[in-house]
N, C-alpha and C positions, 0 to 999 in steps of 0.2 A: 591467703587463707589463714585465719584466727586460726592458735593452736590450740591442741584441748588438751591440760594438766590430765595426768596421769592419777586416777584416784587411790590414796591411801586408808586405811585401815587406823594408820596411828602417824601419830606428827614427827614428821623428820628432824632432829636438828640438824643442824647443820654442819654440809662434811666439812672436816679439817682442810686445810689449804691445799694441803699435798693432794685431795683427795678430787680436788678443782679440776685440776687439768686432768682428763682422762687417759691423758697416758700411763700414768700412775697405777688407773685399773689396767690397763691393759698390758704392762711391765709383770704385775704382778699373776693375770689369767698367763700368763708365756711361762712363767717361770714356775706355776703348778704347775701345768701341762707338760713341761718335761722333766719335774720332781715325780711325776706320778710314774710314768713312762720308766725312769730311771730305778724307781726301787723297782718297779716290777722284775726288770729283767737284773736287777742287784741280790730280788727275791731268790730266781734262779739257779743264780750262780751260789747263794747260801744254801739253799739245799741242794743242790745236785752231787758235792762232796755225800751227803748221806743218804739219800733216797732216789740216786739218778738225777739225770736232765733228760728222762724219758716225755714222748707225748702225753702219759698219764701224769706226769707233776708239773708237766707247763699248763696241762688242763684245768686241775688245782689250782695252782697260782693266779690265773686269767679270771678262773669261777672265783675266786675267792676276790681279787681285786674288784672285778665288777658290783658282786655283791656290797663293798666296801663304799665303791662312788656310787652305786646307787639309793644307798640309803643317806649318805652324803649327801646326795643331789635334793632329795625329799627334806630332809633336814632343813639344811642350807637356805632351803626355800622359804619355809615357813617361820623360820627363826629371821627371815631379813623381812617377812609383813609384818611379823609379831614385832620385833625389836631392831628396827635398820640403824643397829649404830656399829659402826665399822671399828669400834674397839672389840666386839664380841671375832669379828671375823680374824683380824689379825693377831688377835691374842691366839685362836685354834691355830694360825699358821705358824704361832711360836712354838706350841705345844707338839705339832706333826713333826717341826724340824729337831727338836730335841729327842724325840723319838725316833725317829729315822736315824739320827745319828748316834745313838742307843743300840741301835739293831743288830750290829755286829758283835756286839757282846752277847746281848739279853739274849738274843736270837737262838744264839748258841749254848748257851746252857739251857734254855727253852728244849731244843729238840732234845738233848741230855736226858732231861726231865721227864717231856712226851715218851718219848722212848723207852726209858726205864717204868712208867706208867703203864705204856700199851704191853711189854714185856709180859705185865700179871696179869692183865685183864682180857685179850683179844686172843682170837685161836686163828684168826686170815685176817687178808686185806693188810699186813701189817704198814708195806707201804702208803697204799692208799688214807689209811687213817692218821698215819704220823703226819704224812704231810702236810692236808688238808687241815689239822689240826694246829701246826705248826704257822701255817697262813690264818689260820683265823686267829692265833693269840697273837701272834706276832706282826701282821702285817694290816688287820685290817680296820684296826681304831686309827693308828696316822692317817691311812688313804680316804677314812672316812671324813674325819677333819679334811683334808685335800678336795674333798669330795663337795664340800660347802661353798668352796670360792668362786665357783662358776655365776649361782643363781642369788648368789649374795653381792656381788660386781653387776650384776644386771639390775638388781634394783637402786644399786649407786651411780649407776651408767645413763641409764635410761629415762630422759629428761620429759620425752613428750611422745605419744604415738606419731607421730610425722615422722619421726627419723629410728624408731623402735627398731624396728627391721636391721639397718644399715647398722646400731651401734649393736645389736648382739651378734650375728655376723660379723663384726669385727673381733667382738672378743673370742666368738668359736675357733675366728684365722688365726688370734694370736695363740688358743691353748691350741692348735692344730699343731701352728709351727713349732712350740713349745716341743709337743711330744715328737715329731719326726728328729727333731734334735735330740733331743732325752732318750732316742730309739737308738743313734749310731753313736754318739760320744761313749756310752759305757761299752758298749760292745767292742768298738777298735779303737778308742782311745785311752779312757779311763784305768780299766780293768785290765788289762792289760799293761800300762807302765805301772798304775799304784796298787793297782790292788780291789778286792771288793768292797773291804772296810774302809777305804780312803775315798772311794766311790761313794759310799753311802755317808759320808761326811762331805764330801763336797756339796752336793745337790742338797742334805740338810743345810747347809752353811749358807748357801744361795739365796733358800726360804727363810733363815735364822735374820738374814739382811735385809727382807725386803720389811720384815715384821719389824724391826730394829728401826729401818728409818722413817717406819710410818710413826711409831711411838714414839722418837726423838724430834721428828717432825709437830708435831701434836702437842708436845709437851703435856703428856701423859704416861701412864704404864709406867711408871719406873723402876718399881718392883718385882713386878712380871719380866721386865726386860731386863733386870740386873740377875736374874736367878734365871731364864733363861740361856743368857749369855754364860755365867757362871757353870752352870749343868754343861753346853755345849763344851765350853773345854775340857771340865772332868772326860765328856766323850772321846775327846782328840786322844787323849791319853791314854785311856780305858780301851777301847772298841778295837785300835790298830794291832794291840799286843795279842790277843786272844786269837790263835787259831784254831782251824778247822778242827785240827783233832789237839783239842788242848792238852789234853793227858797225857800224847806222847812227848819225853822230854831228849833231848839230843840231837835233832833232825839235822841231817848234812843240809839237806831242801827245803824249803816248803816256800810255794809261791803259783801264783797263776798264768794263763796264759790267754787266748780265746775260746778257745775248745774245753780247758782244762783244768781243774786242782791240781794241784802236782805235790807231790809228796816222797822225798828220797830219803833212806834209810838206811844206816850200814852198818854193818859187825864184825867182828874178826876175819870170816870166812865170805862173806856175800855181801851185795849191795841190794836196793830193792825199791822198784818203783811203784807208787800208789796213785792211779791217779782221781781215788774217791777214799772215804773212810770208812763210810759200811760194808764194802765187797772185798777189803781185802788189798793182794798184791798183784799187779800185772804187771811185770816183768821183774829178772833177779839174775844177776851177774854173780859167777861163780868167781872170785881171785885166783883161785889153783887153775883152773883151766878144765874144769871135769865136767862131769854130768851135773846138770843144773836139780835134779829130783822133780823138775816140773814137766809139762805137756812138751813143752821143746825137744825132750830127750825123744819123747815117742814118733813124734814128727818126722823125728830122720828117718823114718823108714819111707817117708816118699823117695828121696834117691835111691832107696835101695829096692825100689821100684821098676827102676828106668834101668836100659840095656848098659848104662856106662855112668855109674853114680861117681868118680873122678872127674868125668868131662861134662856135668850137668850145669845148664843154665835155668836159676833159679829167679823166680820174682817173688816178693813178700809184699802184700799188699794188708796192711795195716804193721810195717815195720817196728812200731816201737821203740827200745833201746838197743835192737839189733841184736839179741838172745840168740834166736832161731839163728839166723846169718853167720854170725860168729861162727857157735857148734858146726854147721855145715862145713862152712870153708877150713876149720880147726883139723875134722876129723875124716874129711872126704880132699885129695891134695887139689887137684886142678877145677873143683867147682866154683861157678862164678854166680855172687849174689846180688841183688841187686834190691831197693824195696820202697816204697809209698808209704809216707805217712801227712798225715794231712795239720799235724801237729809241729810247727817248727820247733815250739821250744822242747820238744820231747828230745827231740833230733841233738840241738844242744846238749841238751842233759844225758843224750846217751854220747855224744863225745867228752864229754866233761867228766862223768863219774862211772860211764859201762865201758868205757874201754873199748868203744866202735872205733874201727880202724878207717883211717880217711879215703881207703880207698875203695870199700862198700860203699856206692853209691844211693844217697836217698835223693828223690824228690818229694819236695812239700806239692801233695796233691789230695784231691779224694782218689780212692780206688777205681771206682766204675769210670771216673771223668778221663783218669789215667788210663785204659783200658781201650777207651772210646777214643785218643788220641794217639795209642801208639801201635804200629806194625808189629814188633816185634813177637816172635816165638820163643815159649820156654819150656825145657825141659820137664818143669816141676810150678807151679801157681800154691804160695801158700797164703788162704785166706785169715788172718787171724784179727779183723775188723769188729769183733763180735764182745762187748763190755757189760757186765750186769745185763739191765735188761733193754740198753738204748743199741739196740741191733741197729744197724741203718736197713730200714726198710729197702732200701734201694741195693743194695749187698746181699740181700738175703729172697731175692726172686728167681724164677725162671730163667728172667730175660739177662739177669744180671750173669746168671751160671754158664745162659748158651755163651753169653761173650768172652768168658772164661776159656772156657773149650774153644774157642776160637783163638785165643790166642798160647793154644797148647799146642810143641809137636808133635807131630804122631806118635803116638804109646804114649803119654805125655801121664802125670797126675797131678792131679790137685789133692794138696792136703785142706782141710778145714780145723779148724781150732771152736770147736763149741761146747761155752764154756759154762753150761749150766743143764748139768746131768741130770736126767728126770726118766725113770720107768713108764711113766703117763704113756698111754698111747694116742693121745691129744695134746703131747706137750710140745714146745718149739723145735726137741730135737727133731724130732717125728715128723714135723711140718719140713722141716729142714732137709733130712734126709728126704724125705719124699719126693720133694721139688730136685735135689740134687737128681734123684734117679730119674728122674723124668730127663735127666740131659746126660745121662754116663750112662755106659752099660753096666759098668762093675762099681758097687759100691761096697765100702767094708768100714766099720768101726772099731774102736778098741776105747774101753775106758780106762783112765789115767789113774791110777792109782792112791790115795788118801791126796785126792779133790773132787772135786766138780766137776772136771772135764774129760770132754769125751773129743778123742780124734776120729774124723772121717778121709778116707781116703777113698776117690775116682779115680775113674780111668775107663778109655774104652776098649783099653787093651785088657783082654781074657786073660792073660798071665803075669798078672803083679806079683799074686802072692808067690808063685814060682820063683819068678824073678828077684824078690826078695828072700827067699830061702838059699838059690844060691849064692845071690851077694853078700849073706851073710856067713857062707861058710867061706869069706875069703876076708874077711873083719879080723885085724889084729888086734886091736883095743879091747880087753878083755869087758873091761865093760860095759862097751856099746855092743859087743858080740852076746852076751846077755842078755841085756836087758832090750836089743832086737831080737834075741829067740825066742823072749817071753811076749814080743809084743805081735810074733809071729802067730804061735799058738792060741793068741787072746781074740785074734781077729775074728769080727764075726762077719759074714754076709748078710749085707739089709735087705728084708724080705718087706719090698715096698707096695706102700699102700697108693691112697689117688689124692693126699693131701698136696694141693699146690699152692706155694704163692709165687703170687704176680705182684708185676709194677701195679697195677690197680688194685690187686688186693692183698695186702699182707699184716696182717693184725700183729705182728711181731710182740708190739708192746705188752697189750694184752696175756699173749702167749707166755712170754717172758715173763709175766709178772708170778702168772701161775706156781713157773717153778723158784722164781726168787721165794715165793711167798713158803713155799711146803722147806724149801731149805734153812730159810730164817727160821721155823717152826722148830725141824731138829736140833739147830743151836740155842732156841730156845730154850731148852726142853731142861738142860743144866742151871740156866739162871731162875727158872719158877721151881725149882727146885729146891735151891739155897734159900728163897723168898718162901715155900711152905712151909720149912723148918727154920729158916733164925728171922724170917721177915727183910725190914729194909738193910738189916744189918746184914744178914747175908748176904744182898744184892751189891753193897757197897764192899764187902771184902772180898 
């Protein structure tokens, strides 16, 4: 069968050598396809240190990338009828990879920026609009340029209609395979031994290469390709130094993990773990051995809950640095702790720099998974799983609480650690307590004093707070005998409602974002203040 020439619009010249053999396209459709894949989830892990790694900023980042290779793909299209010369294509692949590997810098002063912007101008959403705003300056001119190489290789691909079919299905498999790679290499490989900014330079470096030997091949671009290459090492330099939270200077810490930012801090008297930059501190080692001033102090009152808070088997399911565990065993003699965290390098860091004793046993696990595979009963379940606003939905259900109470003994309590205080009567605590009481008979809270956090305490034992009254009148420590009488008298009974979540439905995020959003507002409220009276100069001092 005669084949029948594919008709053009405009006269092709002819591709360079390298461009002959179509492996060449199809090296380079593989190695978008997991450049693309790779910032995405590089995207991430850059914001997640500031605005969470909630479903609401992977939603952002996904809408935003799409948008990105969509207009990409429209582009790309038309610019290879209009003008198919594969110097225009490789040249944007030089430009994506210099940018990409930019990002770790610019990125971060970007959100800086956005930030102190949305500060003066927005009254909600703060989250939702830093983000989203963040992915459109910063991420979605490279992915756009990325976004061109598909339909731009198919008109350099695609010799004749008889084999049309078989040669763009090749190139679809090769950006397939591209991305399923580019999907696990950052996730447990990259980001994890180098880092996020060494991530976004390699995968720049990658695309920096293939652009390189098309123009050295060619003998062409030499300019573009010497000041591209030039720029990329300024980035090697530039991008790796700049951390998360630039401003802070001294850090005993700062590094990543798979879950994590991580962030260690220390001073004369405490140590202090971060493991985000816009929400703050989640966990804080005392040196002296005292009351920590945080939610952990309050906490102990679940042993002094139970009929023999000395002989109590405790479990901590989102351990941490092992704050809560410590204080217990410190200040109760014969209780035994034990705790889940689904974070190894945490687990490090709190032998390293909290002073967790090697004989507090952790497992790296999730909580619920941990739960679902082990028999044992405990005295005491402390849930303290619960971070800004990436609640794990699956921690924060019905079905998650019955398994709890199953694996409580009789009189048993659960403490909860929820850590984003809201009056709302639609807000997550609310959601939160509700579902709890739908599985305890007795609930009670108490708010934490100059934070956010509010403890919950279950049980289905009718006499907790009894129970707690008198184990407190046998407290030698004067000031855990305190600061448990004040958190006696604080307690309130929850007069619960009919709000449930389930495994099928738990809006957490959402919820969550509600009261992040009204909290940011009050903290706000200081910096548009300095910004009505001195302007930017206020905001900078």
């Amino acid at each position: 069968m005669k084949k029948t020439s594919v008709s053009t619009k405009t006269e092709r010249k002819p591709l360079p050598k390298i461009l002959r053999n179509k492996w060449y396209l199809y090296i380079t459709e593989f190695f978008a396809g997991m450049s693309v894949m790779a910032v995405e989830l590089g995207a991430s892990r850059l914001l997640a240190p500031y605005f969470s790694s909630s479903q609401i900023v992977w939603t952002i980042i996904i809408g935003t990338i799409m948008i990105a290779m969509a207009l990409g793909n429209i582009y790309g299209g038309r610019s290879a009828d209009k003008n198919p010369d594969p110097d225009k294509l490789y040249g944007r692949i030089l430009i994506a990879s210099v940018w990409i590997a930019a990002v770790p810098f610019i990125g971060k002063l970007a959100i800086a920026g956005i930030a102190g912007l949305l500060v003066i101008t927005i009254n909600t959403n703060f989250l939702i609009w830093a983000a989203f705003l963040t992915c459109m300056i910063v991420f979605v001119y490279p992915l756009f340029l990325l976004g061109t190489v598909t339909p731009s290789l198919v008109k350099y691909t695609v010799d004749s209609l008889d084999d049309s079919g078989k040669t763009v299905g090749t190139l679809g498999a090769a950006n397939t395979i591209g991305s399923i790679i580019g999907t696990f290499v950052p996730t447990f490989i990259s980001i994890p031994a180098v880092g996020t900014a060494v991530t976004f330079l390699i995968f720049a470096g990658i695309m920096l290469v293939i652009g390189l030997i098309y123009f050295i091949s060619s003998k062409s671009g030499a300019v573009k390709t010497g000041i591209a290459a030039a720029l990329f090492i300024v980035c090697c330099f530039t991008s790796p130094i700049m951390g998360f939270a630039f401003w802070e200077k001294g850090l005993a810490y700062e590094g990543e993990s798979v879950y994590n930012y991580l962030q260690v801090s220390e001073d004369d008297s405490s140590v202090y773990l971060s493991t985000n930059v816009l929400f703050g501190v989640q966990s804080v080692y005392v040196k002296s051995g005292e009351l920590s001033g945080m939610y952990y102090d309050y906490a102990m009152a679940a042993p002094l809950m139970t009929a023999s808070p000395d002989n109590a088997d405790m479990l901590i399911l989102g351990m941490g640095t092992g704050t809560y565990a410590k204080q217990c065993t410190n200040y109760f003699s014969n209780i035994t702790a034990e705790g889940v965290e689904i974070d190894d390098k945490i687990t490090d860091l709190a032998h390293r720099y909290f002073d967790l004793p090697e004989n507090i046993k952790v497992t790296t696990y999730d909580g619920r998974a941990f739960l679902n595979g082990c028999d044992k009963k405990y005295d005491i379940i402390m849930v303290d799983a619960y971070q800004d606003i990436t609640i794990p939905f699956q921690m924060s259900s019905k079905e998650f609480f019955t398994l709890v109470k199953k694996h409580l003994k009789d009189n048993g309590v659960m403490v909860v650690n929820m850590n984003m205080r809201s009056e709302s009567a639609d807000g997550i605590n609310s959601w939160l307590a509700d579902t709890i009481s739908s599985v305890f008979g007795n609930v009670y809270t108490v708010d934490v004093e100059t934070s956010t956090n509010r403890e919950l305490f279950a049980s289905d034992n009718a006499n907790i707070t009894e129970l707690l009254d008198k184990n407190i009148a046998s407290l030698t420590n004067n000031d855990l005998h305190n600061l448990m009488k004040y958190v006696s008298t604080s307690l309130v009974k929850y007069d619960a409602g009919d709000r449930i979540l389930t495994d099928d439905k738990a809006p957490v995020e959402l919820l969550g974002m509600k009261v992040i959003d009204d909290i940011i507002q009050e903290e706000l409220v200081y910096y548009k203040k300095a910004f009505a009276e001195k302007g930017i100069k206020g905001l900078l001092e």
